[in-house]
PDB file with one MODEL, atoms N, CA, C and O in Angstrom:
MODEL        1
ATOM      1  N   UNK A   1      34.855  73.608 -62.745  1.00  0.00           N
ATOM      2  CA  UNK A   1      34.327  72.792 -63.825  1.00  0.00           C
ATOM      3  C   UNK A   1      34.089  71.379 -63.302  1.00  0.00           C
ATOM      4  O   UNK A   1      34.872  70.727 -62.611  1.00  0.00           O
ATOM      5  N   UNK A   2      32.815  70.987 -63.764  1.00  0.00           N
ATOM      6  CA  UNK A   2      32.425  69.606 -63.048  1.00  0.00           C
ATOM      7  C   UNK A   2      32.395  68.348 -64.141  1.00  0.00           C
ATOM      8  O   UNK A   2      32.388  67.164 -63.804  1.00  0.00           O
ATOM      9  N   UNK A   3      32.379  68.775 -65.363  1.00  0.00           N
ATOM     10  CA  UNK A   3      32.696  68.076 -66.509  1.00  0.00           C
ATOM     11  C   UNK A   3      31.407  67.934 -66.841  1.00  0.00           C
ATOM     12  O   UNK A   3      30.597  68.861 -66.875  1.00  0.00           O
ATOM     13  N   UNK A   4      31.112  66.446 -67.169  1.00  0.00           N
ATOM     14  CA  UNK A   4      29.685  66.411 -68.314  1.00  0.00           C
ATOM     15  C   UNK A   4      28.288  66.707 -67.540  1.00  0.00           C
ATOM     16  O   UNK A   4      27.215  66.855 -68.125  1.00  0.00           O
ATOM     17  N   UNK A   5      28.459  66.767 -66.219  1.00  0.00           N
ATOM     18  CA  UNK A   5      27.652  67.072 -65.516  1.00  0.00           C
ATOM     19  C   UNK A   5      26.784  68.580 -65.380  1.00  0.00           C
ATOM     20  O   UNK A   5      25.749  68.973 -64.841  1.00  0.00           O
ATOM     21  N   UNK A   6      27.645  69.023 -66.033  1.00  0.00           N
ATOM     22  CA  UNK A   6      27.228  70.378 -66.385  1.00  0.00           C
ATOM     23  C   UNK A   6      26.468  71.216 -67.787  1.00  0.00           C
ATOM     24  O   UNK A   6      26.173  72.399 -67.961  1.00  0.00           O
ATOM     25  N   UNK A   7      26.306  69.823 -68.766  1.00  0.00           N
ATOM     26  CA  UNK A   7      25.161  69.801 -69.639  1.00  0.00           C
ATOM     27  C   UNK A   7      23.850  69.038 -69.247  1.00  0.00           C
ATOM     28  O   UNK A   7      23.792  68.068 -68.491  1.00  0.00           O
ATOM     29  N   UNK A   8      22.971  69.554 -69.794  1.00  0.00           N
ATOM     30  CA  UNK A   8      21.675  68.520 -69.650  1.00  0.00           C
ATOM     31  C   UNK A   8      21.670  67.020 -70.618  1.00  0.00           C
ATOM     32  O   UNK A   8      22.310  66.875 -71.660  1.00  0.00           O
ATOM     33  N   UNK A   9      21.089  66.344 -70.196  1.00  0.00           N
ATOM     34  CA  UNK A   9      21.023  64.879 -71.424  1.00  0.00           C
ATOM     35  C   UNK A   9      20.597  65.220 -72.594  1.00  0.00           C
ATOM     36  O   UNK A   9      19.457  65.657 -72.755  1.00  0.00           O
ATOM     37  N   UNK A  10      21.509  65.057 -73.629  1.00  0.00           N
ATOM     38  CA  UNK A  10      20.217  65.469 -74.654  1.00  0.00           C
ATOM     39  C   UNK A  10      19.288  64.313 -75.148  1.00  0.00           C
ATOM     40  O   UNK A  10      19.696  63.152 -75.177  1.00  0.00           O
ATOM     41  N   UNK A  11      18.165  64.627 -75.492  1.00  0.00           N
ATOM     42  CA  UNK A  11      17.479  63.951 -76.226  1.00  0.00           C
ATOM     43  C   UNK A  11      17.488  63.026 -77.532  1.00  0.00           C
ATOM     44  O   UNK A  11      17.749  63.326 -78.697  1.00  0.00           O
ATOM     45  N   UNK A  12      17.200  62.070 -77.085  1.00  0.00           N
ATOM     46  CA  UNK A  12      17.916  61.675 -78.722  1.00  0.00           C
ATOM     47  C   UNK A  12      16.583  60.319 -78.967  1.00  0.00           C
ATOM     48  O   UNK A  12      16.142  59.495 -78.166  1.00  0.00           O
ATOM     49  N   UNK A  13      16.235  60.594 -80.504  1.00  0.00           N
ATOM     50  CA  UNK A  13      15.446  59.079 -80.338  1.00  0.00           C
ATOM     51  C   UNK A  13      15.730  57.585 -80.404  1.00  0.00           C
ATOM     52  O   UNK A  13      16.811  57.056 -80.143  1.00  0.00           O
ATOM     53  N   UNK A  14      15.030  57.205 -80.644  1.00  0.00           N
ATOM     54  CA  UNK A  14      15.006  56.037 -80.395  1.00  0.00           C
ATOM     55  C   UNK A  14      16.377  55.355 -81.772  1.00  0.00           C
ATOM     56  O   UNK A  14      16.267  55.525 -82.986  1.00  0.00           O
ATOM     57  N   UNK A  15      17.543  54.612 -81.061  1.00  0.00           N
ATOM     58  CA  UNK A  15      18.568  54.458 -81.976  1.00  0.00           C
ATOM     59  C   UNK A  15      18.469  53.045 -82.315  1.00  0.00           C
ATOM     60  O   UNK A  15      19.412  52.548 -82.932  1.00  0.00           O
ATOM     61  N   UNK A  16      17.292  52.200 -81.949  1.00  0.00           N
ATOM     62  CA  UNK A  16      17.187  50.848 -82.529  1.00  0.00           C
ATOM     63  C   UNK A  16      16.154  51.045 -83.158  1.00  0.00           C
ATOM     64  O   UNK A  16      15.345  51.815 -82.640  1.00  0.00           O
ATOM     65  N   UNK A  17      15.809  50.410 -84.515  1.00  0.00           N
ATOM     66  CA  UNK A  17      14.224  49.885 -85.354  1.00  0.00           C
ATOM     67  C   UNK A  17      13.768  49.607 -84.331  1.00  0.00           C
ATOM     68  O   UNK A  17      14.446  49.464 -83.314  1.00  0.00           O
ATOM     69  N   UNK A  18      12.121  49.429 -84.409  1.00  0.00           N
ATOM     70  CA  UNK A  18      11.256  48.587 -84.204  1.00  0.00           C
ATOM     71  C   UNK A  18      11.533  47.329 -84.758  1.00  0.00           C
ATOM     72  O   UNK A  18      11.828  47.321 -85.953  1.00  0.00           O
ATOM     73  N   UNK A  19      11.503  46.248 -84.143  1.00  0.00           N
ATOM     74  CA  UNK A  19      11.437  44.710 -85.178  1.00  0.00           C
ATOM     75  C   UNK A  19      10.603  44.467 -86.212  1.00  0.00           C
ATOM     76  O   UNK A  19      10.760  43.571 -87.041  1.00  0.00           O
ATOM     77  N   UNK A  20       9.448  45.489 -86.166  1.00  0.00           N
ATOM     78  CA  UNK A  20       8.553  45.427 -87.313  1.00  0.00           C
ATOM     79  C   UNK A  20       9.243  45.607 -88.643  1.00  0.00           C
ATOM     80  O   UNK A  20       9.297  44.857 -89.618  1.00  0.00           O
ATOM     81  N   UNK A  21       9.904  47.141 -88.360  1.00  0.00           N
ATOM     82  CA  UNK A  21      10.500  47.627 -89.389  1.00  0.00           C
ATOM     83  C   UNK A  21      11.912  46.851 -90.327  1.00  0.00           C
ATOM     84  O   UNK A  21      12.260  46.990 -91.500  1.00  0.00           O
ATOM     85  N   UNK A  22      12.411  46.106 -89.318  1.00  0.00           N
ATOM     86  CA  UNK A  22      13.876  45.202 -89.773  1.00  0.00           C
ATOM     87  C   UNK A  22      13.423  44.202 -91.192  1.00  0.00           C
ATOM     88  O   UNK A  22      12.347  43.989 -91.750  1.00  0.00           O
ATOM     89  N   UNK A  23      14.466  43.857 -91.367  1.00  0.00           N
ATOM     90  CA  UNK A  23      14.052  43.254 -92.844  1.00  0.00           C
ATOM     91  C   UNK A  23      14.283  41.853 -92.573  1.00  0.00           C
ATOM     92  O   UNK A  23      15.326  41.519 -92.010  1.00  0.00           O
ATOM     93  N   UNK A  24      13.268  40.852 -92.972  1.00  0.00           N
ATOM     94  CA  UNK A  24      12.927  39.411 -91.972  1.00  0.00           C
ATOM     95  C   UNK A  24      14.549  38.709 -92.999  1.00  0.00           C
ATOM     96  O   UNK A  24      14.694  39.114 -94.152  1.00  0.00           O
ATOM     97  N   UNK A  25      15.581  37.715 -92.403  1.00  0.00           N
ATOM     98  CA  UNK A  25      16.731  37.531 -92.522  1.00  0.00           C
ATOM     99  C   UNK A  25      16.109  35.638 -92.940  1.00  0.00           C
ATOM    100  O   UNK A  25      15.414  34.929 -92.213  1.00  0.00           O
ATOM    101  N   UNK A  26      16.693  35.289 -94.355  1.00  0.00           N
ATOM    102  CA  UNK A  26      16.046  33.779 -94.104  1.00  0.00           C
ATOM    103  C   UNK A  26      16.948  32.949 -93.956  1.00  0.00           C
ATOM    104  O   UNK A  26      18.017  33.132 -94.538  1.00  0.00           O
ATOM    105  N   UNK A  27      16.782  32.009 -93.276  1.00  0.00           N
ATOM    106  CA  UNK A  27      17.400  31.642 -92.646  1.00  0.00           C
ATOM    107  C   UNK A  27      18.465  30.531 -93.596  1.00  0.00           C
ATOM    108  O   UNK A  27      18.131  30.013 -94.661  1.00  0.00           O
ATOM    109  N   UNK A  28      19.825  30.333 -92.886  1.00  0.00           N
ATOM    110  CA  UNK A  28      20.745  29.829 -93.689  1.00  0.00           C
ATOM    111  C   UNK A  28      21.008  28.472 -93.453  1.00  0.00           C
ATOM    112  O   UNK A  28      21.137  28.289 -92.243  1.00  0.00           O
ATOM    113  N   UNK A  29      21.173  27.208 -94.260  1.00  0.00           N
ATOM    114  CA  UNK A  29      21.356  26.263 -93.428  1.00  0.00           C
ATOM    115  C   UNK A  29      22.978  26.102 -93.153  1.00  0.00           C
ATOM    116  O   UNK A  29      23.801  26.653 -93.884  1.00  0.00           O
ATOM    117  N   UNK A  30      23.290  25.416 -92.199  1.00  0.00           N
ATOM    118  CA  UNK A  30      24.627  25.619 -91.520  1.00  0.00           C
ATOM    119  C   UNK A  30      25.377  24.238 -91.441  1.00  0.00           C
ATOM    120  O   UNK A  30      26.580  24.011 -91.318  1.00  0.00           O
ATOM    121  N   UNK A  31      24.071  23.197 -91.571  1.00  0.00           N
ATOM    122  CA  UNK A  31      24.918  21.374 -91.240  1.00  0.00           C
ATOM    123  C   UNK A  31      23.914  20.857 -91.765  1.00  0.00           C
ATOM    124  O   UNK A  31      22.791  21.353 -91.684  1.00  0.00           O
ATOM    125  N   UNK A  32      24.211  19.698 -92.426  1.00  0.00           N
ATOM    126  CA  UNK A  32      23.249  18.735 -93.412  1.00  0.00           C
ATOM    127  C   UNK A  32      23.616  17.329 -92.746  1.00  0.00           C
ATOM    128  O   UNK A  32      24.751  16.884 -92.916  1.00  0.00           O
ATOM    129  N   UNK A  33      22.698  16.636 -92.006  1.00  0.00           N
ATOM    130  CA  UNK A  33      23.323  15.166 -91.867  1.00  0.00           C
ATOM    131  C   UNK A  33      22.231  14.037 -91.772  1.00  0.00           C
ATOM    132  O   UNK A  33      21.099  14.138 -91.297  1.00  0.00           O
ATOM    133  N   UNK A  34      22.779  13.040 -92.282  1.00  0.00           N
ATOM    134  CA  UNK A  34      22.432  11.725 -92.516  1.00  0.00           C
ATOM    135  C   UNK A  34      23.334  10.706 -91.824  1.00  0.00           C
ATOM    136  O   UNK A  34      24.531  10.496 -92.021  1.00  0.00           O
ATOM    137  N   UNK A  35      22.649  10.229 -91.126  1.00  0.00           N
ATOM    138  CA  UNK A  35      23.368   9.215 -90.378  1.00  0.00           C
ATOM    139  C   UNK A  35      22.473   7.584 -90.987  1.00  0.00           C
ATOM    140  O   UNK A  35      21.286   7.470 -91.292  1.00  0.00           O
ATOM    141  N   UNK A  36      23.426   6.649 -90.993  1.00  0.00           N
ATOM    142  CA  UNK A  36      23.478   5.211 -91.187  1.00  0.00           C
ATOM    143  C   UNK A  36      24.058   4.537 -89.482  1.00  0.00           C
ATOM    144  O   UNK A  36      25.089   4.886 -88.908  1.00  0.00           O
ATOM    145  N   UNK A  37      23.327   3.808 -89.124  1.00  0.00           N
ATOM    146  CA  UNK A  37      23.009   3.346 -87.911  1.00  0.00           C
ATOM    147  C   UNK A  37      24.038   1.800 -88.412  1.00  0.00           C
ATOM    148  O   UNK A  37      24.951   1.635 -87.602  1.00  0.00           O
ATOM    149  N   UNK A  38      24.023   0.733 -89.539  1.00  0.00           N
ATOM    150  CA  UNK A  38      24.085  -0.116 -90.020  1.00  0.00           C
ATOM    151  C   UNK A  38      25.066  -0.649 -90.873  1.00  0.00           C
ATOM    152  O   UNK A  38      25.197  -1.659 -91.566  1.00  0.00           O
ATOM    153  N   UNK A  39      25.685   0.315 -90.608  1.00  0.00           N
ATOM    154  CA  UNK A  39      27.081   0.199 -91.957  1.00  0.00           C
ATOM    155  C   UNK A  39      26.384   0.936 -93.423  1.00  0.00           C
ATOM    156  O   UNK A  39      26.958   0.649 -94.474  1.00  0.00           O
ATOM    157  N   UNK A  40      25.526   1.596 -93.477  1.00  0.00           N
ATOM    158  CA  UNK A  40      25.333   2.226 -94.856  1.00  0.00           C
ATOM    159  C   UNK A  40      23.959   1.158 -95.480  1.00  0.00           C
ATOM    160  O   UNK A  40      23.643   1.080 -96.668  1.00  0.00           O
ATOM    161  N   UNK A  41      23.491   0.632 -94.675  1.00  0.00           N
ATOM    162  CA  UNK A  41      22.221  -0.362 -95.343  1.00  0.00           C
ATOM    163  C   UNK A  41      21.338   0.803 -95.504  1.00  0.00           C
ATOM    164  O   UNK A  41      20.718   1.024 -96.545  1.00  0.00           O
ATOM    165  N   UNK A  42      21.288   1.610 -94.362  1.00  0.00           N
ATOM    166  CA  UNK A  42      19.750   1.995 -94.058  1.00  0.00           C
ATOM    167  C   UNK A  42      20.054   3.019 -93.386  1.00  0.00           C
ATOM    168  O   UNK A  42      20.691   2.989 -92.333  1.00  0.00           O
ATOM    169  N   UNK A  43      19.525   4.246 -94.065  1.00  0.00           N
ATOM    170  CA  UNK A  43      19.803   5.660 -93.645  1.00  0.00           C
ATOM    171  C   UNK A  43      19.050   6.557 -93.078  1.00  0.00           C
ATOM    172  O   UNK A  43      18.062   6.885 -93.735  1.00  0.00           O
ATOM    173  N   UNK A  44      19.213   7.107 -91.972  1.00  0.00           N
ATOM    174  CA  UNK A  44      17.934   7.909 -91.284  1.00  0.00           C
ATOM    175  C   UNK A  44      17.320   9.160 -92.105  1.00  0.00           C
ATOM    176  O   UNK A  44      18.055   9.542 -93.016  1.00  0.00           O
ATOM    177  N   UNK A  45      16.648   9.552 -92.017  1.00  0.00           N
ATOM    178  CA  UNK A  45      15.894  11.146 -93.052  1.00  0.00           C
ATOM    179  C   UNK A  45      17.002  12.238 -92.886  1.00  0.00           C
ATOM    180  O   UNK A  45      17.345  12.338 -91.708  1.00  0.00           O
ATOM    181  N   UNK A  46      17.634  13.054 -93.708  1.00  0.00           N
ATOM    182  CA  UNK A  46      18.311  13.857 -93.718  1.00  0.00           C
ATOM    183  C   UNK A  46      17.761  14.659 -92.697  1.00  0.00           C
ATOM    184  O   UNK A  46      16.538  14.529 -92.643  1.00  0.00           O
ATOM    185  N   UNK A  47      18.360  15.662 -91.634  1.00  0.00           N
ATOM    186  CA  UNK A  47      18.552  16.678 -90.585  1.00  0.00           C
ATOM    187  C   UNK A  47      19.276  17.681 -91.231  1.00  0.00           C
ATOM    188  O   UNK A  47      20.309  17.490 -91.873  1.00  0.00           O
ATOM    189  N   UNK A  48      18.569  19.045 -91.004  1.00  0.00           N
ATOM    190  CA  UNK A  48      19.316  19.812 -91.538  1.00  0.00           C
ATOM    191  C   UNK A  48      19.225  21.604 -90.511  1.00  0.00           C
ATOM    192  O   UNK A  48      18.260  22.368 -90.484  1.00  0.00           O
ATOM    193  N   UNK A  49      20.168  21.725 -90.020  1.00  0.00           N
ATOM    194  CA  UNK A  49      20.885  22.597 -88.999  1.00  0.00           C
ATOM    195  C   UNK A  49      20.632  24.152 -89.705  1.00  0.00           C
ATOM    196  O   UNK A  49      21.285  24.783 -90.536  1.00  0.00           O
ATOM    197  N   UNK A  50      19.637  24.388 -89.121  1.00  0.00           N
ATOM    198  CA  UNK A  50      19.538  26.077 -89.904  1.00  0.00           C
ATOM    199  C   UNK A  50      19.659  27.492 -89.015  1.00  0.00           C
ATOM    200  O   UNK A  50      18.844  27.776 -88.138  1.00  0.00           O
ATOM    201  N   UNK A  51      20.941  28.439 -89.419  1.00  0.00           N
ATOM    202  CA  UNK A  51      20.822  29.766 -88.704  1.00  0.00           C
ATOM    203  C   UNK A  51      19.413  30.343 -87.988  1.00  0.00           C
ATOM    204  O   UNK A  51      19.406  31.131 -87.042  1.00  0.00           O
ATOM    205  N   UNK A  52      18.166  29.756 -88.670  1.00  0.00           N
ATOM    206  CA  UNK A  52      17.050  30.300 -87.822  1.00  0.00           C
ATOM    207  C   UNK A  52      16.483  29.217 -86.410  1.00  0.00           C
ATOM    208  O   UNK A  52      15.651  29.549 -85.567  1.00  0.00           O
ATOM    209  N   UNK A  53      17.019  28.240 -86.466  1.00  0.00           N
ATOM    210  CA  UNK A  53      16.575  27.371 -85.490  1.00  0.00           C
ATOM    211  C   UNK A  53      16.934  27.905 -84.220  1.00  0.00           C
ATOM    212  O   UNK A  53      17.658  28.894 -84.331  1.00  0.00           O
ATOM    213  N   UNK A  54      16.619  27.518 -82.841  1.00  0.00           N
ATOM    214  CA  UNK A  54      16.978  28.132 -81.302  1.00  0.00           C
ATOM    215  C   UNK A  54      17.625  26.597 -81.134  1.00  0.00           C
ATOM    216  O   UNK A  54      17.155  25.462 -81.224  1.00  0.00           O
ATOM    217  N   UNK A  55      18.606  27.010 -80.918  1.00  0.00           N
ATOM    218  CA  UNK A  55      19.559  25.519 -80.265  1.00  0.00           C
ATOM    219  C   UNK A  55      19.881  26.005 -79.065  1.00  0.00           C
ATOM    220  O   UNK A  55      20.161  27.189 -78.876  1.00  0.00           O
ATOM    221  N   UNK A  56      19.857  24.929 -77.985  1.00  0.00           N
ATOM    222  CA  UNK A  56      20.515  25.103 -76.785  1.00  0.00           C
ATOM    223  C   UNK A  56      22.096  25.063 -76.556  1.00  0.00           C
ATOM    224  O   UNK A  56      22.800  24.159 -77.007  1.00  0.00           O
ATOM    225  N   UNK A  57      22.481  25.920 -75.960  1.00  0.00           N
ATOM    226  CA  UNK A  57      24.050  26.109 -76.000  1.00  0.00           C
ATOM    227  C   UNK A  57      24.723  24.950 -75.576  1.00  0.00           C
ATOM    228  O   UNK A  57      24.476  24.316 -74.551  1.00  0.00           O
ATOM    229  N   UNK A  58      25.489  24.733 -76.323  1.00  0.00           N
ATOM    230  CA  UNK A  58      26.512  23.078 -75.679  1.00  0.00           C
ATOM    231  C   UNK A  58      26.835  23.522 -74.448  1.00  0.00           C
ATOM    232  O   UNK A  58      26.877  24.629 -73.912  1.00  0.00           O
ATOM    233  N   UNK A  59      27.020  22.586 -74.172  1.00  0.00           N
ATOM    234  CA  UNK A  59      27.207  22.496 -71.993  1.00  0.00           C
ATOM    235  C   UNK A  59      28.805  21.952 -72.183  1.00  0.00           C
ATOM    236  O   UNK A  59      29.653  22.084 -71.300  1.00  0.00           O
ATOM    237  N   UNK A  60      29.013  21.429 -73.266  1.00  0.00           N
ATOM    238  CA  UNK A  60      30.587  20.725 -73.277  1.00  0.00           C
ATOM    239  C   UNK A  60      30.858  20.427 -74.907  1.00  0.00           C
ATOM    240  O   UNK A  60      30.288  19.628 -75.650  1.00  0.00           O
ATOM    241  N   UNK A  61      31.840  21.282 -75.155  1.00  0.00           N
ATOM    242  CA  UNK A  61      32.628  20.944 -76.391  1.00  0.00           C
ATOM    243  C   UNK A  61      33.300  19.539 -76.639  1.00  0.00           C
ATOM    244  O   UNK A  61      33.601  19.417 -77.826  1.00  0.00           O
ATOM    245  N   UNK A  62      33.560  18.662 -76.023  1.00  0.00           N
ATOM    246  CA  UNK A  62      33.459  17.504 -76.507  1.00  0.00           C
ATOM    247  C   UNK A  62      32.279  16.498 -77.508  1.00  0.00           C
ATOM    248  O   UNK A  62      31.120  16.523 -77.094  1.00  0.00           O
ATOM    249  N   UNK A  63      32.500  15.830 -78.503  1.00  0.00           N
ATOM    250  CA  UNK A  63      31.387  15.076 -78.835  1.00  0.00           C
ATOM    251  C   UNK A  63      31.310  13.856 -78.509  1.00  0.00           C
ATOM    252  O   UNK A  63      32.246  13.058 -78.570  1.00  0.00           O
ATOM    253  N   UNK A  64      29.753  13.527 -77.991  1.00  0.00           N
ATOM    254  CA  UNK A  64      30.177  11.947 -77.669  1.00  0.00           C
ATOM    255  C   UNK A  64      30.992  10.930 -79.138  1.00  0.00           C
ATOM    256  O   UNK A  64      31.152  10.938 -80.358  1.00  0.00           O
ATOM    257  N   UNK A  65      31.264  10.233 -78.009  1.00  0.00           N
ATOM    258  CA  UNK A  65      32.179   8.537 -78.945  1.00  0.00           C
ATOM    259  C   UNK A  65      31.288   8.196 -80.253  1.00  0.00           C
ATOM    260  O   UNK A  65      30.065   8.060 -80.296  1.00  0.00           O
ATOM    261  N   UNK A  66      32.035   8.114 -81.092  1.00  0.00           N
ATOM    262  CA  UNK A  66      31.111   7.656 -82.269  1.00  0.00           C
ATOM    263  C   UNK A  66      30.723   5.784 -81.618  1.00  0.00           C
ATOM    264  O   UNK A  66      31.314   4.967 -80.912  1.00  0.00           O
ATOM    265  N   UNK A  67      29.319   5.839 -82.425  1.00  0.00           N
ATOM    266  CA  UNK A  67      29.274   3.991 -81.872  1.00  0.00           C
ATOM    267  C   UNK A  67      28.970   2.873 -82.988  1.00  0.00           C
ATOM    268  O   UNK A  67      28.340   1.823 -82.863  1.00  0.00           O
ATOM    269  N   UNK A  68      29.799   3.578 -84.454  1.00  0.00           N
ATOM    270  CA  UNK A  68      29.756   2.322 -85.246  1.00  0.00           C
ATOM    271  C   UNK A  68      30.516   1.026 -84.954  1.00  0.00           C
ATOM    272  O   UNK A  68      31.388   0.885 -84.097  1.00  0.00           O
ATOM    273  N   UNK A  69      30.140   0.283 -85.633  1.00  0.00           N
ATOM    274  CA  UNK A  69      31.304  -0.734 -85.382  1.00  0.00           C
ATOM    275  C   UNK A  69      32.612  -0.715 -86.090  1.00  0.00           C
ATOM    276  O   UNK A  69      33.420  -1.642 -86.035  1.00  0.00           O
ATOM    277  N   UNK A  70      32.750   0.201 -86.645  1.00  0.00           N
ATOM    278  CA  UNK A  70      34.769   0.122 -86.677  1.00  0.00           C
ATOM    279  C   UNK A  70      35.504   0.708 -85.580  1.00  0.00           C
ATOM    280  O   UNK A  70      36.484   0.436 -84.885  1.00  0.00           O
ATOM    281  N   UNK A  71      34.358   1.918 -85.742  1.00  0.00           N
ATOM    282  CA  UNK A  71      35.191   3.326 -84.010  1.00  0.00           C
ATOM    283  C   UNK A  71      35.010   2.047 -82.619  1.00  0.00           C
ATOM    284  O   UNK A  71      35.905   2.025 -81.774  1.00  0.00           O
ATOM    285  N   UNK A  72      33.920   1.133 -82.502  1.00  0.00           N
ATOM    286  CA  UNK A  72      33.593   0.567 -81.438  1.00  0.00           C
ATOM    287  C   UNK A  72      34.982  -0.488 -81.367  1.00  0.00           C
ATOM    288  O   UNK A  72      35.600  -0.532 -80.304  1.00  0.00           O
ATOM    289  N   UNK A  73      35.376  -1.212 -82.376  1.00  0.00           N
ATOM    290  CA  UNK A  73      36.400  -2.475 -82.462  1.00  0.00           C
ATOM    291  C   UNK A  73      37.693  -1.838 -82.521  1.00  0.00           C
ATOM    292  O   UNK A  73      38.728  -2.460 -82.282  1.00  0.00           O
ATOM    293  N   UNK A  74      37.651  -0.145 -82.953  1.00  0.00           N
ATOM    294  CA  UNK A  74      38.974   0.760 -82.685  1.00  0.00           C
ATOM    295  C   UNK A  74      39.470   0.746 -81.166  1.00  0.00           C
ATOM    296  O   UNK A  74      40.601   0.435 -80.792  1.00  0.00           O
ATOM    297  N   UNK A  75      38.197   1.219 -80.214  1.00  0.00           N
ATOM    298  CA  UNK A  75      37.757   1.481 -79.030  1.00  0.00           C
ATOM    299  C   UNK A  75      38.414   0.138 -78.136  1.00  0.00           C
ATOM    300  O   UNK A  75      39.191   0.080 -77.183  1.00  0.00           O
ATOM    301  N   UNK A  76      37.815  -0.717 -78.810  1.00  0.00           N
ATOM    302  CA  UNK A  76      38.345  -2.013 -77.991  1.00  0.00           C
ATOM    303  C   UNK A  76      39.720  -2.697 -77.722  1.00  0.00           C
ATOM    304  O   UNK A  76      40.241  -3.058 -76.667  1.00  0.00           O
ATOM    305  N   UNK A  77      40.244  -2.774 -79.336  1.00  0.00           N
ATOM    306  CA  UNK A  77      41.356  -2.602 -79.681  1.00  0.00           C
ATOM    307  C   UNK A  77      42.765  -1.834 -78.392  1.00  0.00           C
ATOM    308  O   UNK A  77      43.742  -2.241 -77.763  1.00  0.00           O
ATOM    309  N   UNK A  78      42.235  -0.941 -78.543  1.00  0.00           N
ATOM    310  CA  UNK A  78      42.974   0.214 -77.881  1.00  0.00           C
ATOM    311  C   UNK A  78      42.967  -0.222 -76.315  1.00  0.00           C
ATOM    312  O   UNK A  78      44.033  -0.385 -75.721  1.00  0.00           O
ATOM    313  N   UNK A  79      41.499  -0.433 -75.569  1.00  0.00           N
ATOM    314  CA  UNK A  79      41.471  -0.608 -74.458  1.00  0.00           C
ATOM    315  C   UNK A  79      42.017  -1.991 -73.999  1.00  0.00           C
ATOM    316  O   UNK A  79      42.005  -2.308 -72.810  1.00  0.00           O
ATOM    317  N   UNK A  80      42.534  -2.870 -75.060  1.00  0.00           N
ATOM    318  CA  UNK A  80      43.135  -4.234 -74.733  1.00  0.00           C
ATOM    319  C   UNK A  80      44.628  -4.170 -74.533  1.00  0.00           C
ATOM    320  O   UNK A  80      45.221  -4.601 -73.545  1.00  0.00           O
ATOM    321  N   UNK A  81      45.112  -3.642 -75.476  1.00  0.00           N
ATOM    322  CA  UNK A  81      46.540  -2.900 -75.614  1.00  0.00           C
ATOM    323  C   UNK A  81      46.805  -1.983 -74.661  1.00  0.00           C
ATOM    324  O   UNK A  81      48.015  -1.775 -74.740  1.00  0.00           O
ATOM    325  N   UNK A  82      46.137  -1.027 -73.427  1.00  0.00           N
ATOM    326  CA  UNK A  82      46.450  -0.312 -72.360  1.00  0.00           C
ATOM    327  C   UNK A  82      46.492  -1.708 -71.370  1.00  0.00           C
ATOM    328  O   UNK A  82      47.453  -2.234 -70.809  1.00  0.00           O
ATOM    329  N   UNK A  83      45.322  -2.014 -71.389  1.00  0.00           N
ATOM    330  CA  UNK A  83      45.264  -3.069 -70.015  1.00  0.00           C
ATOM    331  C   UNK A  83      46.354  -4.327 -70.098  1.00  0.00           C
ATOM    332  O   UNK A  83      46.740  -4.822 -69.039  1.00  0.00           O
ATOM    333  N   UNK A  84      46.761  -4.751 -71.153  1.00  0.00           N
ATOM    334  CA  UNK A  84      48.011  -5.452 -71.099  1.00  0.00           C
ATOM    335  C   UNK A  84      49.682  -4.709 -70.842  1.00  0.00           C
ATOM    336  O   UNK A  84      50.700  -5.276 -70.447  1.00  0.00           O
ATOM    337  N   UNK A  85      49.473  -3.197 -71.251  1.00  0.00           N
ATOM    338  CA  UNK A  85      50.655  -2.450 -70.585  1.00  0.00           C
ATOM    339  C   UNK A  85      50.842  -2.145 -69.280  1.00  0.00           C
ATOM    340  O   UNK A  85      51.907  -1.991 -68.683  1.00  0.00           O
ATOM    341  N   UNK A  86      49.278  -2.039 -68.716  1.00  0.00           N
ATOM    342  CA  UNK A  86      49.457  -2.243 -67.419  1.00  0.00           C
ATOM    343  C   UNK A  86      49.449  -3.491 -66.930  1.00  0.00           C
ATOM    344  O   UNK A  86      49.411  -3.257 -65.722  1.00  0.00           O
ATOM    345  N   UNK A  87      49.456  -4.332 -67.011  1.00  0.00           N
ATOM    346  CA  UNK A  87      49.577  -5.647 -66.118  1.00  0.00           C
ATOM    347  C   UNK A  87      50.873  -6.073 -66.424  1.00  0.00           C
ATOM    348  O   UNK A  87      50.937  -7.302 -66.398  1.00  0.00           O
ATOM    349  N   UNK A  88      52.031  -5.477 -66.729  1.00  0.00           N
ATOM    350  CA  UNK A  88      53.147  -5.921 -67.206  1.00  0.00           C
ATOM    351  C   UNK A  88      53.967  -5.360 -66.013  1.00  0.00           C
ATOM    352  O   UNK A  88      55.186  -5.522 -65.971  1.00  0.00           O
TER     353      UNK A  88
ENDMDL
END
């Protein structure tokens, strides 16, 4: 006994649709954003992130630094308070 080798393949059709035939999927939105550049004066056009769009795959799960000015004077803050622990 040689095992499955000892039947022929069977035939079988085709086990995917055609894409014609699939039922068109609409698309979902996934992220809504508005960004303010200004402290909230002045707001860019809403962006909105939809399951049908082709996005390129992130290269790195990190997000860049936010660059308002509170995260920026957080940022600074912080980097004044290291550099005086080190010079001690």
């Amino acid at each position: 006994m040689t095992g499955l080798s000892e039947f022929p393949p069977e035939r079988r059709p085709e086990f995917l649709p055609r894409y014609e035939t699939l039922p068109q999927i609409v698309p979902v939105p996934l992220l809504t954003l508005q960004v303010s550049r200004d402290g909230g004066r002045i707001w860019d056009d809403t962006q909105t992130i939809s399951s049908g769009d082709s996005l390129d795959p992130l290269s790195d799960a990190a997000w860049p630094p936010c660059q308002c000015p509170r995260c920026r004077a957080e940022e600074q803050a912080v980097y004044r308070q290291e550099r005086r622990r080190s010079r001690r």
